[in-house]
N, C-alpha and C positions, 0 to 999 in steps of 0.2 A: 582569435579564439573561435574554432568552430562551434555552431548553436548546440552542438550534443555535449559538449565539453564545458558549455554556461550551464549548459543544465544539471550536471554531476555536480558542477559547483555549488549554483543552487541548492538541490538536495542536500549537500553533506551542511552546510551554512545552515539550512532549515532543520535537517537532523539532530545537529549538537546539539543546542538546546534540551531536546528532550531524550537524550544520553539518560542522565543518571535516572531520572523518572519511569524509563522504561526499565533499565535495570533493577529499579527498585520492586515495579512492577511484576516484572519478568519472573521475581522470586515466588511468586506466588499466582501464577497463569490465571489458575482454575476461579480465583476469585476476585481477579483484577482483568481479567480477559476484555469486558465492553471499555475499560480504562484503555487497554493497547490500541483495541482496532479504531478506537477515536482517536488517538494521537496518530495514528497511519494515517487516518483521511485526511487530516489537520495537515501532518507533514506533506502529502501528495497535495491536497486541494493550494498551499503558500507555495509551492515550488515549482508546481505547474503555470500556476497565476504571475511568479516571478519570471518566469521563462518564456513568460509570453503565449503558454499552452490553451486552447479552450477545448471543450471536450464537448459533444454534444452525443446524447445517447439517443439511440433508438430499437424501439422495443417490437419484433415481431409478433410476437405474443407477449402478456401479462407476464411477471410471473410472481405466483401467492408462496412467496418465501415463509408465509407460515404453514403451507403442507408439508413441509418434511425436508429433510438435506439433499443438498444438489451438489452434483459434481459439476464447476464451470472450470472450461480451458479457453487461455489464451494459443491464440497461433503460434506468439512469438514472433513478429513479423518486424517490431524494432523495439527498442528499453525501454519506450513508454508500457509496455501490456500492465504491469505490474502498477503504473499509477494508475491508465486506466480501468483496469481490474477494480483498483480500492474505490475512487470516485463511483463506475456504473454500479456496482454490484449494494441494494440496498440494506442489504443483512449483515447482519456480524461474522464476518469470515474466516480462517485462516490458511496460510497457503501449505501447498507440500512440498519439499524441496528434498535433493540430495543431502546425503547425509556430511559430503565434504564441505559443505556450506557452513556449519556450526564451527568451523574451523577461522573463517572470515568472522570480529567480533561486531560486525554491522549488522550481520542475519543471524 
């Protein structure tokens, strides 16, 4: 098994778990929102660490997440962006996707 194919494993292994809690969550965003994006880092920071993943950030500049909302893009350069996105980024975030995405009951 290739290492990108342990790691989807990974993920989904770590995922399940917290299936219904999100769902539960999911019903109500607006006031369960700091609930999700913690079990996203949860699920990234166990699946990353199961795979053998380490991530080391570095910061050209600061940045004071309490001045106002920021738009961050990943490059997309392989399937980790989206872990590493949840790990570096130290504010409450959410991401924006296509709309055919809602369609997949993962995202």
């Amino acid at each position: 098994m290739r290492h990108h194919q342990w790691y989807v494993v990974l993920v989904a292994i770590c995922f399940i778990p917290y299936w219904p809690l999100l769902l539960y969550w999911a019903r109500d965003p607006e006031k369960n929102y700091s609930k999700l994006v913690r079990a996203r880092r949860q699920i990234a920071r166990l699946s990353s660490r199961l795979a053998g993943f380490r991530y080391q950030v570095q910061e050209e500049v600061k940045i004071d997440w309490s001045a106002g909302p920021y738009i961050l893009c990943a490059n997309h350069s392989s399937n980790l962006d989206i872990t590493a996105m949840t790990l570096a980024c130290e504010a409450d975030f959410s991401f924006v996707g296509k709309e055919e995405l809602l369609r997949n009951p993962v995202t």
